[in-house]
C-alpha positions in Angstrom: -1.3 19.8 13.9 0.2 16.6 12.4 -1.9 15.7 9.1 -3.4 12.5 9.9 -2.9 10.9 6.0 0.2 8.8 5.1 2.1 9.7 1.8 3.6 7.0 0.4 7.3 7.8 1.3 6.3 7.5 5.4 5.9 4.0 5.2 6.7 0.4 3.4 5.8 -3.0 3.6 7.5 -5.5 5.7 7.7 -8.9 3.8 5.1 -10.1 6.6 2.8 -7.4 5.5 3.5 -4.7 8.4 3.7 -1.2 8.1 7.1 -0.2 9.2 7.2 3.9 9.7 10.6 5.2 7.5 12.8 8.2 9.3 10.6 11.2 7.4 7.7 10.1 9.4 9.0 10.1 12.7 10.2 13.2 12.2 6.8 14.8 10.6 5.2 12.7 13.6 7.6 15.2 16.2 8.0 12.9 19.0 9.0 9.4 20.3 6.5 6.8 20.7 9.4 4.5 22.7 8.1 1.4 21.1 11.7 0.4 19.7 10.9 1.1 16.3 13.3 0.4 13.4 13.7 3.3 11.8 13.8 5.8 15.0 15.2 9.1 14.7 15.7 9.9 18.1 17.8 6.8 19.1 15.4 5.5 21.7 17.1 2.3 22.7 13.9 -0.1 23.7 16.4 -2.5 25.8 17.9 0.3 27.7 15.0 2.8 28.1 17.4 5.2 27.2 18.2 8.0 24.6 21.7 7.0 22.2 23.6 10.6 22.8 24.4 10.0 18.2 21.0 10.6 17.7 18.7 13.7 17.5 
């Protein structure tokens, strides 16, 4: 089961003050969430709805 707890290199600051999820999480996390996020491993294009065939 995923551990619940952040370590500090899941996640920064955006200058705005939102959490923005790095690569190392998404990949601890196991799964895409397809919101479009920035730092997606899985190449999930939001626009599309699709899968980029580069990506994991």
């Amino acid at each position: 089961m995923f551990n619940k707890q952040l370590e500090p290199e899941d996640f920064y600051y955006s200058p705005e003050g939102y959490i923005i999820f790095t690569e190392k999480y998404h990949l601890k996390r196991g799964h895409c969430c397809k919101n479009g996020c920035k730092h997606c491993p899985y190449g999930y294009n939001k626009k599309t709805g699709t899968f980029d065939k580069d990506k994991k």
